[in-house]
C-alpha positions as CSV (number, residue, x, y, z in Angstrom):
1,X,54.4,30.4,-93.0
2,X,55.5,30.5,-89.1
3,X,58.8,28.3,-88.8
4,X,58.6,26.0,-85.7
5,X,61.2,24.0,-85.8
6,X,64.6,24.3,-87.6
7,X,67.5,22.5,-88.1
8,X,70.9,23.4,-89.3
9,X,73.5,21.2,-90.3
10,X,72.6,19.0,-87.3
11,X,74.2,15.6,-87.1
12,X,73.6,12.6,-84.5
13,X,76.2,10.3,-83.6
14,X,76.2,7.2,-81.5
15,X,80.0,5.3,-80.7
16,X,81.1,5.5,-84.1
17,X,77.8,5.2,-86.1
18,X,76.4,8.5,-87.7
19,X,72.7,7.9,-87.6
20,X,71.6,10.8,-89.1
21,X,73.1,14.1,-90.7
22,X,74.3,16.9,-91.5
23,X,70.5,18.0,-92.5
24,X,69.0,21.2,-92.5
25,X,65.2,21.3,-92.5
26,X,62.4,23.6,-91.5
27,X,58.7,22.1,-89.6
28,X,56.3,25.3,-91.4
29,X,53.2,25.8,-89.6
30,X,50.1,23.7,-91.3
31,X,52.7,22.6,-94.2
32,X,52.2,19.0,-93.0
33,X,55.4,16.9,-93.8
34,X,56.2,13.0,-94.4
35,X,59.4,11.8,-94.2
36,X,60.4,8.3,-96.0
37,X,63.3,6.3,-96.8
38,X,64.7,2.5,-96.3
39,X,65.0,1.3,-93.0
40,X,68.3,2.8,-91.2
41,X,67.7,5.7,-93.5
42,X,67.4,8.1,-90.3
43,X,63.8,8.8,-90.1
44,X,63.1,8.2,-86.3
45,X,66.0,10.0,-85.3
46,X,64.8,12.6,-87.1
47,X,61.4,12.5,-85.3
48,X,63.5,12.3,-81.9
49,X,65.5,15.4,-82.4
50,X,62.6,17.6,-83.7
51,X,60.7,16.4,-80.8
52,X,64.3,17.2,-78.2
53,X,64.6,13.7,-76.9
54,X,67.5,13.7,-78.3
55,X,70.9,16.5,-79.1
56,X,72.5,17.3,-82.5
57,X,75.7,16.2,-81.9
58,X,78.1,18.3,-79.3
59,X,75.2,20.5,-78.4
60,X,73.9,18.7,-74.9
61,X,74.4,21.4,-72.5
62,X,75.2,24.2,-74.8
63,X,73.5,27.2,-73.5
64,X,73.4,29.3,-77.0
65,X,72.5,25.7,-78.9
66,X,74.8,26.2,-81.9
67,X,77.9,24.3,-82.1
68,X,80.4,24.4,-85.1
69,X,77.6,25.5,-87.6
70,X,75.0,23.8,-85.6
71,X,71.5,24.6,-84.9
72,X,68.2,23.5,-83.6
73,X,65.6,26.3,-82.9
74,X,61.7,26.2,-81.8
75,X,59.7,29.0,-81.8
76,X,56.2,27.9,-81.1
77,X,54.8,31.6,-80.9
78,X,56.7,32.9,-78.0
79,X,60.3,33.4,-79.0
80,X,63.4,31.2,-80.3
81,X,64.5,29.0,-78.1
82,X,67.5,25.9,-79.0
83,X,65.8,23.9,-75.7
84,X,62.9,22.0,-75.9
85,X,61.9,22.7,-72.5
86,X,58.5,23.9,-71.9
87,X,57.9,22.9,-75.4
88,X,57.8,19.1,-75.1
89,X,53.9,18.8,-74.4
90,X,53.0,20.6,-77.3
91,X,54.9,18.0,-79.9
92,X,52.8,14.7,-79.7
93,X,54.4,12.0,-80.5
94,X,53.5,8.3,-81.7
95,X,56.0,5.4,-81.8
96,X,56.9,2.0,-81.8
97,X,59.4,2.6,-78.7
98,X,56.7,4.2,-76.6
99,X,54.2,1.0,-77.5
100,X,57.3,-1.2,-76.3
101,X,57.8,1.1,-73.3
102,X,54.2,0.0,-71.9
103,X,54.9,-3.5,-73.2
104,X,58.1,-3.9,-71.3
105,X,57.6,-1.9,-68.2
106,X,54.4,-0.9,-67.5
107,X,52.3,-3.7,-68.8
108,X,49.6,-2.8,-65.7
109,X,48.9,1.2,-66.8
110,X,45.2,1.5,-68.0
111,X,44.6,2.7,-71.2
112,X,42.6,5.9,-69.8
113,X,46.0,6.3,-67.3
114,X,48.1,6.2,-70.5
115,X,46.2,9.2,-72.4
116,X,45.7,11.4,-69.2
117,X,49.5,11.3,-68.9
118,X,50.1,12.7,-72.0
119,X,49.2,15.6,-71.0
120,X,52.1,15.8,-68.5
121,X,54.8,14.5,-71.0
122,X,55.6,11.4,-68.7
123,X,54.6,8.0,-70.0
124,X,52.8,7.1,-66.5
125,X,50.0,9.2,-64.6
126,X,51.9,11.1,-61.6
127,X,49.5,13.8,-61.5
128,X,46.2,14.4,-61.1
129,X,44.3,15.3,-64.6
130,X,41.9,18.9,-64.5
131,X,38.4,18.4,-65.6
132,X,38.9,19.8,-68.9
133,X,41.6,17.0,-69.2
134,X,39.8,14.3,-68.4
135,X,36.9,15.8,-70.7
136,X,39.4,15.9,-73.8
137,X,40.4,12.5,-72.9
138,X,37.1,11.3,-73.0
139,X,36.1,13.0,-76.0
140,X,39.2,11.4,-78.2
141,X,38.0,7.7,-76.2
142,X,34.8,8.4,-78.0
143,X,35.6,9.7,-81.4
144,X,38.1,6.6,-81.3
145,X,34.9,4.0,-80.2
146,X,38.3,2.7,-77.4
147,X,35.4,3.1,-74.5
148,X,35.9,-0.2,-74.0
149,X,39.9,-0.6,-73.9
150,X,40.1,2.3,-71.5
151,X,39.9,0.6,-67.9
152,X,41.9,-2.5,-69.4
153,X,45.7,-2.7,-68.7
154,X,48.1,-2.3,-71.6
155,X,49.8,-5.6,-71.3
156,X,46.2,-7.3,-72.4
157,X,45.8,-5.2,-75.4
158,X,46.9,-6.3,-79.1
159,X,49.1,-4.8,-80.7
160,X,46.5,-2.7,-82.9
161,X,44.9,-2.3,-79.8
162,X,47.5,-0.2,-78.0
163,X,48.6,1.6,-80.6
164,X,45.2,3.0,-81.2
165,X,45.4,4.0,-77.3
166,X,48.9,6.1,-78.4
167,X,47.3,7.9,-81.4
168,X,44.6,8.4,-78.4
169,X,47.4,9.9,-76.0
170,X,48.7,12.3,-79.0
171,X,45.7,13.7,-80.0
172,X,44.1,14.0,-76.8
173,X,46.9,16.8,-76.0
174,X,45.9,18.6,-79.1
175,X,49.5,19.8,-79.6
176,X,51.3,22.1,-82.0
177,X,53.0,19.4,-83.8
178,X,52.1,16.0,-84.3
179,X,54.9,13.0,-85.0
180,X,54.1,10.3,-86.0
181,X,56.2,7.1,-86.7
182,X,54.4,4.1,-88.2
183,X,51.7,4.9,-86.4
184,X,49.3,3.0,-88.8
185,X,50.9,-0.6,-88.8
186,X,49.2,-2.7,-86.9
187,X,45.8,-1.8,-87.3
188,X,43.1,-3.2,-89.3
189,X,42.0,-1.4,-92.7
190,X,38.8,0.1,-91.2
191,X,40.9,1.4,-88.8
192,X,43.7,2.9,-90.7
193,X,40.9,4.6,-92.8
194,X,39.4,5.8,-89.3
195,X,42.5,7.4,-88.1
196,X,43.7,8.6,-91.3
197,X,40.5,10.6,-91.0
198,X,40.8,11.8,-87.8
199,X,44.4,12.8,-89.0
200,X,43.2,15.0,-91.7
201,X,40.7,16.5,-89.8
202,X,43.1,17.6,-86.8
203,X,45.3,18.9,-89.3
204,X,42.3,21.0,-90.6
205,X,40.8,22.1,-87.8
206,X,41.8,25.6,-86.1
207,X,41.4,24.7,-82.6
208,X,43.1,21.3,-83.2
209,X,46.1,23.2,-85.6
210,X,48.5,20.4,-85.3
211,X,51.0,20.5,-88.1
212,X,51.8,16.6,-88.9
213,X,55.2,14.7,-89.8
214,X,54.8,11.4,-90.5
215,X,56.9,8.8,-91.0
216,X,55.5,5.9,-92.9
217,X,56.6,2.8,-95.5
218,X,53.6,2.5,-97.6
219,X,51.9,5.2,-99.4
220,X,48.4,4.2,-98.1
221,X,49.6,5.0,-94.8
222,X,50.4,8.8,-95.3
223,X,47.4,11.3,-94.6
224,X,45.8,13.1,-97.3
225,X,46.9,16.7,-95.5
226,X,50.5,15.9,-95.8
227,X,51.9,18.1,-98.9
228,X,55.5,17.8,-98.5
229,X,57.7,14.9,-98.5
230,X,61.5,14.6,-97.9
231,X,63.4,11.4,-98.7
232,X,66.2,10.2,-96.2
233,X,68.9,8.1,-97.2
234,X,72.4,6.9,-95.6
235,X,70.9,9.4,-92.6
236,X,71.1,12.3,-95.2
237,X,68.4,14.1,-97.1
238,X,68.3,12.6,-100.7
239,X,65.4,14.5,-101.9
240,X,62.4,17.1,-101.2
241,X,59.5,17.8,-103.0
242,X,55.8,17.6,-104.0
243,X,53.5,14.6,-102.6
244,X,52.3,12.7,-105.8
245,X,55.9,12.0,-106.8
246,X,57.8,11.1,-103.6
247,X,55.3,8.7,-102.8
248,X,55.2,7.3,-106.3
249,X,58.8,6.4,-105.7
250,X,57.8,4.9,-102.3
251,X,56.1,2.2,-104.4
252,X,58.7,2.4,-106.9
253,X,61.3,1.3,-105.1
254,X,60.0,-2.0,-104.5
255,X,60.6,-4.1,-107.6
256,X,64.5,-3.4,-107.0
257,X,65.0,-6.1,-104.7
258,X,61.8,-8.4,-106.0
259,X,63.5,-8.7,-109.2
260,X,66.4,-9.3,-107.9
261,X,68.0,-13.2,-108.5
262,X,68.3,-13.8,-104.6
263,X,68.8,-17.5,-103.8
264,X,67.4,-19.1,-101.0
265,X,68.3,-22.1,-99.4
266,X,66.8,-25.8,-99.9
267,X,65.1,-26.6,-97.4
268,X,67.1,-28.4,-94.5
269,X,66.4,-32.2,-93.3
270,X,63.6,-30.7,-90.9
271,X,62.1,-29.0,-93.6
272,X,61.6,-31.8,-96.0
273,X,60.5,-33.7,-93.1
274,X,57.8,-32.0,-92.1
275,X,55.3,-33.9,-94.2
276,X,55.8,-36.9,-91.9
277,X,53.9,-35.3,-89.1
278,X,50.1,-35.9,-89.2
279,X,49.6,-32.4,-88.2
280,X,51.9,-29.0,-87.2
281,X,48.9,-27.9,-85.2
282,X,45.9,-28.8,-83.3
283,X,44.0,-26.9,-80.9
284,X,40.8,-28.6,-79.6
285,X,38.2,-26.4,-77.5
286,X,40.7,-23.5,-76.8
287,X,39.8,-20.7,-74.9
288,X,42.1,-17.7,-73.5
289,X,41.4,-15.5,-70.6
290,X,43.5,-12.9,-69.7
291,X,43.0,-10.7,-66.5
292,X,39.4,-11.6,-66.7
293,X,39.0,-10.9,-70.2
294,X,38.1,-13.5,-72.5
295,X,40.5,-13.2,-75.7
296,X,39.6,-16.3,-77.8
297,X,36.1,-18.7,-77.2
298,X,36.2,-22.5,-77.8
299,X,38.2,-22.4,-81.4
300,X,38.9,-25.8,-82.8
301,X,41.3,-25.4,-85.6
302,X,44.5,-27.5,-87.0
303,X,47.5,-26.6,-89.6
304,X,48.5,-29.9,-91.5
305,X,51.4,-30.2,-93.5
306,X,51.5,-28.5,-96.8
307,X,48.8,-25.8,-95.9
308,X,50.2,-21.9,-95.2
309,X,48.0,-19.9,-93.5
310,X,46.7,-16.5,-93.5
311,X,44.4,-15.5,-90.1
312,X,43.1,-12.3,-90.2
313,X,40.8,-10.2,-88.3
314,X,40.2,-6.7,-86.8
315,X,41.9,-5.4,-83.8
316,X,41.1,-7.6,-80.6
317,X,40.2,-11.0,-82.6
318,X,42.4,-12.7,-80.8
319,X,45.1,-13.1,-84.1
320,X,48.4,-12.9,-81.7
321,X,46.6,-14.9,-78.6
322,X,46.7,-17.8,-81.3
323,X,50.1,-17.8,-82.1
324,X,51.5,-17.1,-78.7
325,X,49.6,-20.3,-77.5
326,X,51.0,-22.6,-80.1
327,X,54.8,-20.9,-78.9
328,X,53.1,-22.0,-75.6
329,X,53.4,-18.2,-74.4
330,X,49.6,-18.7,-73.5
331,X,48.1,-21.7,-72.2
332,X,44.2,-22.5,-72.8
333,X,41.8,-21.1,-70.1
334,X,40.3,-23.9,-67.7
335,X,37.2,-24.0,-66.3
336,X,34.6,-26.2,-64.5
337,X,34.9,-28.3,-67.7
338,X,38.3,-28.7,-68.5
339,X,40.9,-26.7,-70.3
340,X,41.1,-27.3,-74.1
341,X,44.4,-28.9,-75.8
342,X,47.0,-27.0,-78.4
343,X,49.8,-29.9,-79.6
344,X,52.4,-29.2,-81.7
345,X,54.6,-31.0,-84.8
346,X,52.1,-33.8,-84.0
347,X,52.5,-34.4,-80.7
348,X,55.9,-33.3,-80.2
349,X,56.8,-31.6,-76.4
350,X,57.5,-28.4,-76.3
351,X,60.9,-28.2,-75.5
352,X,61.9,-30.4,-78.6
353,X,59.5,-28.1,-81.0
354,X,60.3,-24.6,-79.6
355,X,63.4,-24.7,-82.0
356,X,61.6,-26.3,-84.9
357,X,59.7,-23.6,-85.0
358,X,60.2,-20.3,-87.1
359,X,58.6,-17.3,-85.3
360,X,58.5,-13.7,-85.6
361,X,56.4,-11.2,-83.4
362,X,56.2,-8.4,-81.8
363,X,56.6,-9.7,-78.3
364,X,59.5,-11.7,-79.2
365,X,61.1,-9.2,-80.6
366,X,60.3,-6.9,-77.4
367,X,61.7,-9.1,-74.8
368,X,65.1,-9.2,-76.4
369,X,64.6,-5.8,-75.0
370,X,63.0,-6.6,-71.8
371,X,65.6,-9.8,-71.0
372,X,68.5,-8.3,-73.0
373,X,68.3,-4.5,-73.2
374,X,68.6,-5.4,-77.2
375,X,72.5,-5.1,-76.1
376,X,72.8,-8.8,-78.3
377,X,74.2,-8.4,-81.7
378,X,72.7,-8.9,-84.9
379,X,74.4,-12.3,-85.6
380,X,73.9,-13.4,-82.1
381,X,70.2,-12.9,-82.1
382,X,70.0,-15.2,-85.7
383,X,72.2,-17.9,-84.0
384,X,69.8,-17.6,-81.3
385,X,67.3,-19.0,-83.6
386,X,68.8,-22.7,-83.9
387,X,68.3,-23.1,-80.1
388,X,64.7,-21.2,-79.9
389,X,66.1,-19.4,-76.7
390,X,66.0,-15.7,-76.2
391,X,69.9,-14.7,-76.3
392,X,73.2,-17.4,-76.4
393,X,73.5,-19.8,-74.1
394,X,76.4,-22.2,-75.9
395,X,78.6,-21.9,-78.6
396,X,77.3,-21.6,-82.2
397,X,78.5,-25.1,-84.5
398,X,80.7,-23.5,-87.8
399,X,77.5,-24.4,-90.4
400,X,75.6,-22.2,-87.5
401,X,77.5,-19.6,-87.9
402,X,77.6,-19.6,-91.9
403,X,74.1,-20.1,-92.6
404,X,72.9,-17.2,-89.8
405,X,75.5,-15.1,-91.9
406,X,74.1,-15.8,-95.2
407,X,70.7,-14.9,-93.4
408,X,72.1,-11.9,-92.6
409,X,73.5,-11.4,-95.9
410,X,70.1,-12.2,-97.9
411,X,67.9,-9.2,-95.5
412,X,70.7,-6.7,-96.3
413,X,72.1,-6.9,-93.0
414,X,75.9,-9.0,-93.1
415,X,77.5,-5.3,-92.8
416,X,76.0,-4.9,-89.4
417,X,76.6,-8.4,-88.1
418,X,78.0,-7.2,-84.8
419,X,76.1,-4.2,-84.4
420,X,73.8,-4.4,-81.2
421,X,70.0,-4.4,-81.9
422,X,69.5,-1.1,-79.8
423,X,71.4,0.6,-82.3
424,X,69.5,-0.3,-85.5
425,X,66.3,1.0,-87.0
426,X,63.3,-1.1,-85.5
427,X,62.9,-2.0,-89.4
428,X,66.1,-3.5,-89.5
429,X,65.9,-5.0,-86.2
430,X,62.7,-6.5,-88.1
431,X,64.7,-7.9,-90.7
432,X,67.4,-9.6,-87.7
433,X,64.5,-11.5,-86.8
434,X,63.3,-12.7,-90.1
435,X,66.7,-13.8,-90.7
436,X,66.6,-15.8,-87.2
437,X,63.1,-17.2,-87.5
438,X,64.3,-18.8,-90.9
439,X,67.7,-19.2,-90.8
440,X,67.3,-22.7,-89.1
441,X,65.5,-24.8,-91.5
442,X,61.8,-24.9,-89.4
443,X,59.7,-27.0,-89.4
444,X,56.8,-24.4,-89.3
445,X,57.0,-20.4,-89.5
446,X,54.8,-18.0,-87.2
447,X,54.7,-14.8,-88.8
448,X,53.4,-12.3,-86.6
449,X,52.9,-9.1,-88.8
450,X,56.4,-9.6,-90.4
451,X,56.5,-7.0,-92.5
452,X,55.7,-4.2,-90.2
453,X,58.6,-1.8,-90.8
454,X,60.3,-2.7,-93.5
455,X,61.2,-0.5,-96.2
456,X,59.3,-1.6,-99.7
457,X,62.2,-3.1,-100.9
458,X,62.7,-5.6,-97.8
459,X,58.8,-6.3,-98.3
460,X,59.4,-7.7,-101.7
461,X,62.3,-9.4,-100.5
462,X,60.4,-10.8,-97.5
463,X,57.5,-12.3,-99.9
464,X,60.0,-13.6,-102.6
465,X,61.5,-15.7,-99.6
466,X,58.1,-16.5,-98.2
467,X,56.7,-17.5,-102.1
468,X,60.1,-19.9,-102.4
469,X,60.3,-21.5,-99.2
470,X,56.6,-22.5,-99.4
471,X,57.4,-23.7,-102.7
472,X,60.5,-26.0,-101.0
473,X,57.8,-27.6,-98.4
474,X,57.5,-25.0,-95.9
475,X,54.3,-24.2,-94.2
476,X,53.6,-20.9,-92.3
477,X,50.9,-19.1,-90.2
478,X,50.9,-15.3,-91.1
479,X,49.0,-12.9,-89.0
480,X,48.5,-9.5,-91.4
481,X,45.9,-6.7,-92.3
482,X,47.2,-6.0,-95.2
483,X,46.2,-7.6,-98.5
484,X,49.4,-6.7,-100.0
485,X,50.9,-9.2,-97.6
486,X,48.6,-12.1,-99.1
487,X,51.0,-13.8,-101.2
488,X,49.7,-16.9,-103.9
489,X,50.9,-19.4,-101.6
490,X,48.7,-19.0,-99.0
491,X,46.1,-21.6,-99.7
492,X,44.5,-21.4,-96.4
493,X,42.4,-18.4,-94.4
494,X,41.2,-18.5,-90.9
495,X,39.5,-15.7,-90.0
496,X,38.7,-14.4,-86.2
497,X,35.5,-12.2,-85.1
498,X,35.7,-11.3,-81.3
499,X,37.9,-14.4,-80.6
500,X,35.7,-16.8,-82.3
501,X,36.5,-18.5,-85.6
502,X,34.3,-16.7,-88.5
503,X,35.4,-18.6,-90.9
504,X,37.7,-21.5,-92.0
505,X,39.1,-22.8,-95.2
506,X,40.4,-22.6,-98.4
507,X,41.6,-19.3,-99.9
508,X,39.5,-19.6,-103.0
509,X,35.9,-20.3,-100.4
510,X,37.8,-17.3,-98.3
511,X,37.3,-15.2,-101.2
512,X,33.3,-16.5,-101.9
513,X,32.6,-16.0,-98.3
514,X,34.0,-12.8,-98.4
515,X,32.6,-11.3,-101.2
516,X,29.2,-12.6,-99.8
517,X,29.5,-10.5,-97.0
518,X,31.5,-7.5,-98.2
519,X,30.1,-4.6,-96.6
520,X,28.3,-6.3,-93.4
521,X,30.5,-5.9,-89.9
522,X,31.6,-9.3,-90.1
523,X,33.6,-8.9,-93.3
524,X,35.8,-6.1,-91.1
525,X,37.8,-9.6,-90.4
526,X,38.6,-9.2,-94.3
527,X,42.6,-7.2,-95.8
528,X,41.8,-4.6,-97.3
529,X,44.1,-1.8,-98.5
């Protein structure tokens, strides 16, 4: 087999934090790879330096690219070469940073403007797309039934949404090499089935011939093509092999830290209050426009305490809409007839309940980013949590500052208390805000697909601290698609269809109404997988 890309004894550093190396590894033509490991393991910056966004250490501007031992070399059919230049087209690429990118700064780029460009390499449309571009663009809108997210703008699509618009981008190009980092979370089971088919089929087909590294947590989420796996740990490679095996120890890795005797603390005075509100949430006739798209129609629906919700959906439903309006992100659409009404804690104003409330999301999580440049540290984004504000404004009290470090402690993180979020994993940033959302006692979590990015280990942990917390008192609303994620205390499922409430009610009538209507286009709403 052709070698496309490989390393030697390349290393990446960043201040003093070795982030990945030395490794040696070889890309071989149609030997499609995964790559897998905990979270700060060194899996995207292994993506990043196959793909040349980023150096091996010492060798930016080296002409001869080799550097005390080190090497990088491409040679997609024309010749070695150690720069990537010329090259970068041809290695797709599909990432949680690029979905922040367009979250962040380019909120207004059309989903159709988004694919086109990748063509060019640049993540914006500068210039204007040949016929037989816009054709290939066209045909992957179609294959991926995203006809009708193409014209919308990025900032009003969900977060399944726009990442089906970047697998969109990366295959449209049909390159050489395909990378692909998480690119599954996110999306609804139909979907990940969907792509995962498309996957296998680009790997398979001659005129697509894209060879396929993957980075991925759970074993569900790696393609069928993909033969080879290599493990990553402390940035090094642990381990290479067959694919039956590695990902057998992807799972296996999980009852480490489940079984593990992890305390968790009682619940705070807030927490064992919480059963003296009448409700945590009511929303009365509550629509959502945005941009002239209407995201979620009339839904009437209340969290009282005790209850811990699931709300699930496909794609689009409207799942994140619902939590950002009870952070009061959103507020309800008005028209002729009024606007509807969302109250939280039972009544409480929002400036008293933003910090009684727990919350984890993906656009949270992004403007730390956006107002921050993710230059806060680990422990300053948990203290963060007690004042519900993005960043410090005042100085942490001393139980503050113990209990966000014993947060920090219990998500495997105290070591890198001081470590700025832009230089962790996005999995262990994930875990930061976990730590943050329940370090101060809430009230009421909003989970926002929590778990995406963590390692199976951290999983376990997250849903041994979910189980025992909701045991102490604690109610939550959990946005997921995965039915892994479903834990036994979630006694209550809302499901969304289109932005409209499809069903309602207990977990046990959840299960009865879905088995009724497994199989029929309204069960898509249903975790599966």
């Amino acid at each position: 087999m052709h070698c496309l890309i490989e390393l030697t004894e390349a290393s990446v550093t960043r201040g003093q934090t070795r982030l990945l190396g030395p490794v040696s590894w070889r890309l071989l033509r149609g030997r499609h790879a995964a790559v897998i490991g905990e979270n700060g393991s060194g899996k995207t910056t292994l993506l990043k330096l196959l793909r040349g966004e980023i150096a091996p250490d010492q060798m930016a501007g080296q002409a001869a690219g080799r550097t005390q031992g080190q090497s990088r070399i491409f040679d997609f059919g024309h010749g070695p070469q150690s720069s990537p230049i010329g090259l970068r087209q041809r290695i797709g690429l599909v990432s949680s940073d690029m979905q922040d990118f367009y979250f962040l700064h380019a909120r207004r780029a059309s989903a159709r403007s988004v694919i086109l460009a990748g063509f060019f390499d640049t993540p914006l449309l500068y210039d204007e797309p040949t016929d037989a571009q816009l054709a290939l663009a066209g045909a992957i809108i179609d294959e991926l039934s995203i006809g009708h997210l193409a014209d919308r703008e990025m900032g009003t699509l969900s977060t399944g949404q726009a990442r089906m618009v970047l697998i969109a981008r990366a295959l449209a190009a049909r390159p050489d090499v395909l990378l692909l980092d998480e690119c599954l979370e996110g999306l609804d089971a139909p979907t990940r089935r969907e792509i995962l088919g498309l996957l296998d089929a680009a790997s398979a087909s001659p005129e697509a011939r894209a060879t396929l590294v993957c980075v991925a947590h759970r074993a569900g989420d790696v393609p069928d093509c993909v033969e080879h796996v290599t493990i990553l740990d402390g940035g090094r490679i642990k381990a290479e092999g067959g694919r039956e095996a590695a990902l057998r120890g992807l799972a296996d890795d999980a009852p480490r830290l489940a079984a593990c005797d992890l305390p968790v603390t009682e619940p705070g005075e807030s927490q064992s209050a919480n059963g003296g509100y009448p409700y945590l949430v009511r929303m009365d006739n509550v629509s959502v426009v945005c941009d002239g798209t209407r995201i979620l129609h009339a839904v009437d629906w209340q969290v009282l305490p005790g209850e811990c919700w699931a709300v699930v959906g496909p794609n689009g439903a409207g799942k994140s809409t619902l939590l950002r309006l009870i952070t009061s992100e959103l507020a309800p659409y008005a028209d002729e007839a009024g606007a509807g009404t969302v109250s939280r804690l039972g009544g409480m104003p929002m400036d008293e309940a933003r910090p009684r409330l727990g919350v984890v999301s993906p656009a949270l999580q992004a403007a730390y980013g956006r107002e921050l440049g993710w230059a806060v540290s680990a422990l300053e984004t948990v203290l963060s949590g007690f004042r519900g504000s993005v960043g410090m404004f005042d100085e942490p009290t001393d139980d503050e500052l113990v209990t966000a470090r014993e947060w920090l402690n219990r998500v495997g993180l105290v070591d890198l208390a001081d470590r700025p979020l832009r230089r962790m994993s996005f999995g262990q940033q994930r875990r930061v805000f976990l730590a943050r959302a329940m370090a101060p006692g809430p009230d009421l979590l909003l989970l926002d697909e929590p778990l995406t990015g963590l390692d199976a280990p951290s999983r376990a942990l997250m849903r041994q601290s979910l189980a025992r917390l909701s045991g102490a008192g604690l109610s939550f609303v959990l946005v997921t698609h995965h039915a892994g994620d479903m834990i036994d205390a979630i006694n209550r499922v809302l499901v969304l269809e289109a932005g409209r409430v499809a069903f309602s009610g207990s977990r046990e009538a959840y299960e009865s109404w879905r088995s009724a209507f497994r199989g029929a286009d309204i069960a898509k709403g249903s975790v599966t997988g």
